[in-house]
C-alpha positions as CSV (number, residue, x, y, z in Angstrom):
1,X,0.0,0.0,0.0
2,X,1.1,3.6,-0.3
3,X,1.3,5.5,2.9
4,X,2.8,8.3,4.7
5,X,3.3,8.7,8.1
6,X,3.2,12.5,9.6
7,X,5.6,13.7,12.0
8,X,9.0,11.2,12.3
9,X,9.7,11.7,15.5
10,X,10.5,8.6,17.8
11,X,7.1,7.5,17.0
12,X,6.7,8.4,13.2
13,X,10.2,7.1,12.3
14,X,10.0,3.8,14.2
15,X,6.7,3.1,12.4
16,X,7.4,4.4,8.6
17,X,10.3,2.4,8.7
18,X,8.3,-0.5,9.9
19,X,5.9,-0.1,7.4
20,X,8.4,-0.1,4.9
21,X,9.8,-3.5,6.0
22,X,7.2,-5.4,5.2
23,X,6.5,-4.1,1.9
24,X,4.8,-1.0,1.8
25,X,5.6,2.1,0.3
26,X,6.0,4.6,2.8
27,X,6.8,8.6,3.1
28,X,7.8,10.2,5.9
29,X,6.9,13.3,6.5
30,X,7.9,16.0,9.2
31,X,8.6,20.4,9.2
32,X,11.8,19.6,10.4
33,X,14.5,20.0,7.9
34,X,17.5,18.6,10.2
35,X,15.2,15.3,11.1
36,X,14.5,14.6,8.0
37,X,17.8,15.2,6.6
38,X,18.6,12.6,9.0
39,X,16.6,10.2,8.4
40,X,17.2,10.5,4.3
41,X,21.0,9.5,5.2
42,X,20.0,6.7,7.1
43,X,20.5,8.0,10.4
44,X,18.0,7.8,13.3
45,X,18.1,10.8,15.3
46,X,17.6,9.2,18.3
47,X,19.0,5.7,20.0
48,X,16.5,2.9,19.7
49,X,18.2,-0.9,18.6
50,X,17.9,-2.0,15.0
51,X,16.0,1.2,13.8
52,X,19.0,2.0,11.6
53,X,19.0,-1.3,10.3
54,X,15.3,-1.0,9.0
55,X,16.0,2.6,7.8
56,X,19.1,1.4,5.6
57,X,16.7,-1.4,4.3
58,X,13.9,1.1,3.5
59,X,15.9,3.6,2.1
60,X,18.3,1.1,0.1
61,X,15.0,-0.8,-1.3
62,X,13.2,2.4,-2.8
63,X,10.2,1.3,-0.4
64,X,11.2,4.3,2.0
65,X,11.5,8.1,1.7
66,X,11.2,11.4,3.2
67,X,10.1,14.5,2.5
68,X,9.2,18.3,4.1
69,X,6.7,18.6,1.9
70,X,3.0,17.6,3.1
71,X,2.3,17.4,-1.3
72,X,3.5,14.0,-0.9
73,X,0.7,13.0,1.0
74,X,-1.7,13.7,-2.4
75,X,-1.4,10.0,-4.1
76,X,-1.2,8.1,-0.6
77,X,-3.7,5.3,0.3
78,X,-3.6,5.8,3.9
79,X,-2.4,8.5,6.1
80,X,-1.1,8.0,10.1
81,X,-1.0,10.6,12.1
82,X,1.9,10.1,14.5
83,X,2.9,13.9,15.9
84,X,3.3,14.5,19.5
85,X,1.3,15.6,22.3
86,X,3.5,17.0,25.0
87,X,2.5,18.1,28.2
88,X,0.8,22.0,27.9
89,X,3.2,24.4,29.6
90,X,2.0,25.0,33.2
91,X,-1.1,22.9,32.8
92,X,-1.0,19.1,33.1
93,X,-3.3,18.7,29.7
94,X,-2.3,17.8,26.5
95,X,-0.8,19.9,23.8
96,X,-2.4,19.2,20.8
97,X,-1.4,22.3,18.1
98,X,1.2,20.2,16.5
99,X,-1.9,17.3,16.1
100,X,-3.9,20.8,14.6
101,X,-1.4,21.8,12.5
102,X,-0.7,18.2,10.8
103,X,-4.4,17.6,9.7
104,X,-4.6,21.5,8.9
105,X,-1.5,20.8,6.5
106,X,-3.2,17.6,5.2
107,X,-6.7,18.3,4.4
108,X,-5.9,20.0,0.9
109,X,-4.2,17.0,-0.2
110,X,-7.1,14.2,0.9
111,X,-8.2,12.5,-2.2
112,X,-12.2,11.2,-1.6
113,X,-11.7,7.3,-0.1
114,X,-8.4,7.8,1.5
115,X,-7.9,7.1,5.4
116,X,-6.3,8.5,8.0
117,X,-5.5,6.9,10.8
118,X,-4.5,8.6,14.2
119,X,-1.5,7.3,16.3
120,X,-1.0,9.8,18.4
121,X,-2.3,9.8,22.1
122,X,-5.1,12.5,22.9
123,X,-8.0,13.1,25.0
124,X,-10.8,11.1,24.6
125,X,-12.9,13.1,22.3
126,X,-10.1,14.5,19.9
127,X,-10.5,11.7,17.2
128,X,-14.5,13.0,16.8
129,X,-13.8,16.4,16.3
130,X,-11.0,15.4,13.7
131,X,-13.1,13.2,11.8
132,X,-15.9,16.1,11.2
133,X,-12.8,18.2,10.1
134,X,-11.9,15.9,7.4
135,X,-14.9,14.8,6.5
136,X,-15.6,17.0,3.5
137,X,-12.8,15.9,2.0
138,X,-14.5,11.9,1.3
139,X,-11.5,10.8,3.9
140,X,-12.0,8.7,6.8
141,X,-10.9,8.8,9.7
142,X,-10.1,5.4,11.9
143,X,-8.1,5.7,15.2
144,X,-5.4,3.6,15.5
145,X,-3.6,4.2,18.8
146,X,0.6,2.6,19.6
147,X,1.6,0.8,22.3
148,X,5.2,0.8,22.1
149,X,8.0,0.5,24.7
150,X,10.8,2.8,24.0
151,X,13.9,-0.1,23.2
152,X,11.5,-2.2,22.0
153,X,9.8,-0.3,19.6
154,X,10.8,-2.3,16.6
155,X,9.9,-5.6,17.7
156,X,6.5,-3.8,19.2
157,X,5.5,-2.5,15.8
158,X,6.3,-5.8,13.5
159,X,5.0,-7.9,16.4
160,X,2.2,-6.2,18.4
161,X,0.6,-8.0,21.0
162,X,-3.1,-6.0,19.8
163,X,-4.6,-3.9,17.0
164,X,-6.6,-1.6,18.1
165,X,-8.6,0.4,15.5
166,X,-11.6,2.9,16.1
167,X,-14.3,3.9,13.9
168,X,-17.1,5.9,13.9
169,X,-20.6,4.1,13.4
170,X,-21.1,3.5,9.7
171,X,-17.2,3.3,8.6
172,X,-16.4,-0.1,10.7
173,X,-15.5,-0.8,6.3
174,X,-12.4,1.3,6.8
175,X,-10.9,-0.9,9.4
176,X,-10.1,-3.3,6.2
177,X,-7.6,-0.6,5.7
178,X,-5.7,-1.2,8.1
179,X,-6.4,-5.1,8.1
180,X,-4.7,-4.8,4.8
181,X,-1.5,-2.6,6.4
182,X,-1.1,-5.3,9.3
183,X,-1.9,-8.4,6.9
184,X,1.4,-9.6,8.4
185,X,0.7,-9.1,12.0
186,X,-2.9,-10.2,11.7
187,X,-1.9,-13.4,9.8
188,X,0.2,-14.5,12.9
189,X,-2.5,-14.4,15.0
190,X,-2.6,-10.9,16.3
191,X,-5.7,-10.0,17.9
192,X,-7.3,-7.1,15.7
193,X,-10.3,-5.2,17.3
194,X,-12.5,-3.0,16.1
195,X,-13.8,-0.6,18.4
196,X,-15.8,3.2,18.4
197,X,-13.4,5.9,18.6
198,X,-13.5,6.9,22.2
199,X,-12.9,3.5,23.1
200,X,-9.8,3.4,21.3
201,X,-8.7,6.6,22.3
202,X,-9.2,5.5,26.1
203,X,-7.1,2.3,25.4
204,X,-3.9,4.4,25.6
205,X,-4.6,6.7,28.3
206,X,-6.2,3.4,30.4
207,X,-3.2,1.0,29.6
208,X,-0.7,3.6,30.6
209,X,-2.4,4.8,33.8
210,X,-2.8,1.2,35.2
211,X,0.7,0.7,34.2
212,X,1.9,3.7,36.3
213,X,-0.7,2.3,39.0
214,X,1.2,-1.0,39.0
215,X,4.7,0.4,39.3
216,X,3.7,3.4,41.9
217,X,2.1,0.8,44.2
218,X,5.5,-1.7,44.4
219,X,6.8,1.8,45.3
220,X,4.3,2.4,48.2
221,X,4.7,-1.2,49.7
222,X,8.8,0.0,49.1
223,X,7.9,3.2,51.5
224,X,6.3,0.8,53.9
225,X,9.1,-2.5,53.8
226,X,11.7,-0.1,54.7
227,X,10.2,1.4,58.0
228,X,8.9,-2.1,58.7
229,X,12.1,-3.9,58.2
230,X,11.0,-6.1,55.5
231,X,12.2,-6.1,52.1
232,X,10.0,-5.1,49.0
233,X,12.0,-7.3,46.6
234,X,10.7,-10.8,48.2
235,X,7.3,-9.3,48.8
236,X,7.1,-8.6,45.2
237,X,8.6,-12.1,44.0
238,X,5.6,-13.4,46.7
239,X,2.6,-11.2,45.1
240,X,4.1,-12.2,41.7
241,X,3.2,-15.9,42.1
242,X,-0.7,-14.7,42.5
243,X,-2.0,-15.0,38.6
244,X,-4.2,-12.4,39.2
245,X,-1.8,-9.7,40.1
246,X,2.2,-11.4,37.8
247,X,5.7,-10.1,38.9
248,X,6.1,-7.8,36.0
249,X,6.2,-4.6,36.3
250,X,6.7,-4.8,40.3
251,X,10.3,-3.7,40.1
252,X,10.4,-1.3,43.2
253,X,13.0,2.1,42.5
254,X,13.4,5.5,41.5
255,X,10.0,5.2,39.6
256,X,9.0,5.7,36.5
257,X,10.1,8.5,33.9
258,X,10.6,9.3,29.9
259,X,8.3,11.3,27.5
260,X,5.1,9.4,27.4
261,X,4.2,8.1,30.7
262,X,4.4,10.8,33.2
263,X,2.2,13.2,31.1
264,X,0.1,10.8,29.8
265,X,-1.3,9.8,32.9
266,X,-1.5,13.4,33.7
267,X,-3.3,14.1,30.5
268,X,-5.8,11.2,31.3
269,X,-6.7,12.9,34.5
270,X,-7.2,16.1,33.1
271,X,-9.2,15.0,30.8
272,X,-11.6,13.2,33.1
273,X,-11.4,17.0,35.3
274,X,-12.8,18.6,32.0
275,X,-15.4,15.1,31.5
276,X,-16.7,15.9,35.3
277,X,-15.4,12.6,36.6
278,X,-12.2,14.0,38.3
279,X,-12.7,11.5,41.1
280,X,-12.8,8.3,39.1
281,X,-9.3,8.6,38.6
282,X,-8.4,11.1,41.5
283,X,-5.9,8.1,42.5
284,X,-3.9,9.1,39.5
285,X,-2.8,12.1,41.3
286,X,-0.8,9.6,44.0
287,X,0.4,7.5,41.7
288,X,2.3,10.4,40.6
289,X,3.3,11.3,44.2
290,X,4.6,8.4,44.8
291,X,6.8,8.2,41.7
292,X,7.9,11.6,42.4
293,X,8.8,11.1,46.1
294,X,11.1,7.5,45.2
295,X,13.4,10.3,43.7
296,X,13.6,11.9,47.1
297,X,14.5,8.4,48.8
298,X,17.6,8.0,46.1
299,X,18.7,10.7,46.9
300,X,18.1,10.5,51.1
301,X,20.0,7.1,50.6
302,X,23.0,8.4,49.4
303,X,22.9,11.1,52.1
304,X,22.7,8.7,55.0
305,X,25.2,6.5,53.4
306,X,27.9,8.9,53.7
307,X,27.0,10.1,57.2
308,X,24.9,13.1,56.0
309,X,28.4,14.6,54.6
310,X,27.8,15.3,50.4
311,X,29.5,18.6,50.1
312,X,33.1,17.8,48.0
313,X,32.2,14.3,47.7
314,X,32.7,12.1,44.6
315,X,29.3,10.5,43.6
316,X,29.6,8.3,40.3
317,X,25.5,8.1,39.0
318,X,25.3,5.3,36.7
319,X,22.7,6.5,33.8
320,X,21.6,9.1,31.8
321,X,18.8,7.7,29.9
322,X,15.3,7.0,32.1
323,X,15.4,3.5,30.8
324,X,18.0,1.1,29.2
325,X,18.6,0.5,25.9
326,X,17.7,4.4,24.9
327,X,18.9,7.7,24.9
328,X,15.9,9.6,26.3
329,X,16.4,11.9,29.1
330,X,12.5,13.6,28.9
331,X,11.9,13.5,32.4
332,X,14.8,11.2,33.6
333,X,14.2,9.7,37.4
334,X,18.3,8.8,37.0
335,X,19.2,12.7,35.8
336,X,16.9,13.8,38.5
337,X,18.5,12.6,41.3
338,X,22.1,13.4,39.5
339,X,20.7,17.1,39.6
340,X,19.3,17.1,43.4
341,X,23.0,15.5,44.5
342,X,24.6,18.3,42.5
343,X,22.5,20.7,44.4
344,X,23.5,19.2,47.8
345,X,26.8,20.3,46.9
346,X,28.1,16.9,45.6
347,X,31.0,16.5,43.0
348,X,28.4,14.3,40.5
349,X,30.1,12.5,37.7
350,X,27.1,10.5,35.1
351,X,27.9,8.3,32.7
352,X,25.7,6.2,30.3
353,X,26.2,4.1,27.2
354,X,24.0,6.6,25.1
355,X,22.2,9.5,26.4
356,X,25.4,11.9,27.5
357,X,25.0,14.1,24.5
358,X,21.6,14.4,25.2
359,X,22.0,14.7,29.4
360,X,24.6,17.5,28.8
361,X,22.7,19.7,26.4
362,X,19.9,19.9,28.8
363,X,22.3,19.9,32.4
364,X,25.9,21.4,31.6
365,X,26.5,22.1,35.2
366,X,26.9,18.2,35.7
367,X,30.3,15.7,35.1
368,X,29.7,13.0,32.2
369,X,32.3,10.8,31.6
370,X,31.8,8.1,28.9
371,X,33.4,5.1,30.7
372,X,32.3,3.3,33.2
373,X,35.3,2.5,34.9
374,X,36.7,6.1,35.1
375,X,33.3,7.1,36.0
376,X,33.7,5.2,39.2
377,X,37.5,6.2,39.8
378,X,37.8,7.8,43.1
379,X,34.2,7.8,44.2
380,X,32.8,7.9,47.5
381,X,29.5,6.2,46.7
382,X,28.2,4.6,43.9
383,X,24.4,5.2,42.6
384,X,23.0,3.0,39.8
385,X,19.9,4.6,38.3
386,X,19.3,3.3,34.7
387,X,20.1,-0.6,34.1
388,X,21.8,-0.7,31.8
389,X,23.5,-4.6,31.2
390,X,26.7,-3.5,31.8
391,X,25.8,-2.1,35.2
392,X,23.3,-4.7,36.0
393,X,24.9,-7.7,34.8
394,X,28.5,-6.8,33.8
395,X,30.0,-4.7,36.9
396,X,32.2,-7.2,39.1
397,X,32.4,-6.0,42.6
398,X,35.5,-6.6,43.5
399,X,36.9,-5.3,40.3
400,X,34.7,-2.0,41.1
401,X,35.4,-2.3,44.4
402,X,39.2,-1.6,43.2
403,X,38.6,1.7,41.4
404,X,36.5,3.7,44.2
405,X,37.9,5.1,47.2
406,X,34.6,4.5,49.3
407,X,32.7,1.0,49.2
408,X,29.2,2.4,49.2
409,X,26.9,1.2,46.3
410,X,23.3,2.7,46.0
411,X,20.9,0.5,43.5
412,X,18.0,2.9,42.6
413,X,16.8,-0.1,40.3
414,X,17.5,-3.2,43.0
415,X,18.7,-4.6,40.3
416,X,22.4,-6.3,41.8
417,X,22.6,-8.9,43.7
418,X,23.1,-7.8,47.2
419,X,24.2,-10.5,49.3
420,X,27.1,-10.5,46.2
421,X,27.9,-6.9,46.4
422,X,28.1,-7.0,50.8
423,X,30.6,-10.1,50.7
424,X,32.6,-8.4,48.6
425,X,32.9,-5.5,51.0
426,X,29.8,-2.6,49.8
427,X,27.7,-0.9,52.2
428,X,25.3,-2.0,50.0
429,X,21.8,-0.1,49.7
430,X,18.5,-1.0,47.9
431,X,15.3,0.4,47.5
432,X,12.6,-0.9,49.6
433,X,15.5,-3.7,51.2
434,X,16.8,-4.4,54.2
């Protein structure tokens, strides 16, 4: 089929070049000249494994362009919409002018049969008002909403666990559309639903918010398991054994971060303020206390660790990124607490496989050094805040344990080993652990 995808940002890019791989014929489209000068050579302007790979293929193959110009849209088949929604400045609502601006930019160009097909998250209600905009134009509009983890976006677009596609009554015929773009997927077994609009616009907001439930409430029991002694990591290996409730996602830490999840779930809550049912998800509002405050308790560890003396001292914060296997800083838990130690006083050096360049554009006033091991040189305490493998799985002790000048190791992820990391000499310090 021939498609374009609007806006190649992490989204856009990861699913045009998708799209591409299995055969399509896809343009990517996007006002920014530098993106999509990037993306024309091949080069992903952001970290995210074997996205360069499918780019090369795309671009190699023929089946994959880009373009500034929103003309290119005029002979397409299908149209998704994948701009972002940021957080609104001061306000905890969605932005949606860049949304505005796309289908303002695309209208002209509909041709009578042609669907468009929304990716981008919104508040429940956006997809109606855009299907009455387009509507002259003999388009459709079907809503088709991702569900991608950042590092796994790839696999999550050729392999989706669902298909979700919204319709309004009378065009449930234009989900066939997108039947035919996921023939692939929907072959394999993928479960493809067809839904209203509103429904599928609530998918998004709902799965996210129940994520950011689960994860916040490992975090609460965390705050509880360390006045009580107890230690959050068995609790959560206990619960996990109950099928109703599964040990994923009940990793207690520094919480949750990056440029979906926090204002999403902040979004979904504002939106149910505007609906008039603010208090079916009031408990939204803790969830994002309690991610905020396991920031504070990184940071309090460190401070206790070292006797409540951080001015001067050497503090070597492992990650960047606010999950492995990216380069993402947007609202980094691991840059946070590097920030809040600098503030105390702290001599903070970061390092992380991928996101320095990023880490430094947006905090200068911080160390980054890009190797581990010099990262660690001469510390007085340790803090590991994104997991990356070769923190997580890679770091010996003792050789570690040969590079600092203080033994003092703070896991913001409780992802090591502790009884490991104590016999080989760390004051050793987890979240939620005794």
């Amino acid at each position: 089929m021939r498609m374009t995808v609007i806006g190649c940002g992490y989204l856009g890019a990861v699913h045009a070049a998708a799209m591409a791989s299995i055969g399509h014929e896809v343009t990517g489209i996007d006002v920014d000249e530098a993106k999509i000068r990037s993306l024309a050579a091949g080069k992903a302007p952001f970290f995210e494994p074997k996205l360069v790979e499918l780019l090369t293929a795309g671009l190699d193959s023929g089946t994959l362009t880009f373009t500034t110009d929103i003309a290119a849209a005029a002979e397409a088949d299908v149209h998704f919409i994948a701009v972002g929604t940021p957080q609104l400045a001061g306000e905890h609502a969605a932005d949606l002018q860049y949304l505005d601006s796309a289908i303002a930019a695309l209208i002209p160009h509909l041709r009578s049969g042609a669907i468009v097909a929304g990716k981008s998250t919104v508040p429940v209600g956006t997809a109606a008002q855009l299907a009455e905009r387009i509507a002259p134009t003999g388009a459709t509009l079907v809503w088709n909403p991702e569900f991608l983890r950042e590092g796994w976006a790839v696999h999550d677009t050729l392999t989706p666990d669902r298909i979700v596609v919204g319709v309004r009554d009378g065009d449930e015929h234009a989900a066939d559309a997108l039947r035919d773009v996921y023939t692939s997927a929907v072959a394999s077994g993928t479960p493809f639903l067809v839904t209203d609009l509103a429904t599928a616009e609530l998918v998004k907001g709902a799965a996210n918010a129940f994520l950011a439930t689960k994860i916040s409430f490992i975090n609460a029991m965390a705050e509880i398991a360390e006045t009580a002694e107890a230690d959050v990591a068995l609790l959560a290996d206990a619960l996990g054994y109950d099928s109703r409730i599964g040990r994923r996602y009940l990793g207690s830490g520094i919480g949750f971060g990056g440029g979906c999840l926090p204002k999403d779930i902040r979004a979904f809550a504002a939106r149910a303020e505007e609906l008039g049912r603010g208090e079916s998800v009031g408990f939204l509002r803790e969830v994002d206390a309690i991610n905020l405050r396991r920031r504070d308790r990184a940071v309090q560890l460190v401070v206790d660790a070292l006797d409540g003396h951080v001015f001067a001292r050497r503090i070597a914060v492992l990650g960047a990124a606010f999950k492995p296997f990216r380069d993402d800083i947007r609202d980094s838990p691991a840059l946070d607490v590097a920030v809040r130690l600098r503030g105390l006083g702290a001599d903070v050096v970061v390092t992380d496989p991928a996101a320095l360049a990023n880490a430094a554009a947006v905090h200068p006033q911080l160390a980054y050094e890009p190797l581990r091991d010099e990262a660690l040189r001469d510390a007085d305490a340790v803090v590991i805040v994104t997991e990356w493998d070769e923190y997580r799985r890679e770091l010996d002790p003792v050789h570690a344990g040969s590079l600092v000048a203080r033994r003092i190791m703070i896991d913001g992820r409780n992802c090591l080993d502790a009884e490991t990391w104590r016999s080989a000499g760390w004051n050793y310090r987890g979240m939620g652990r005794r």
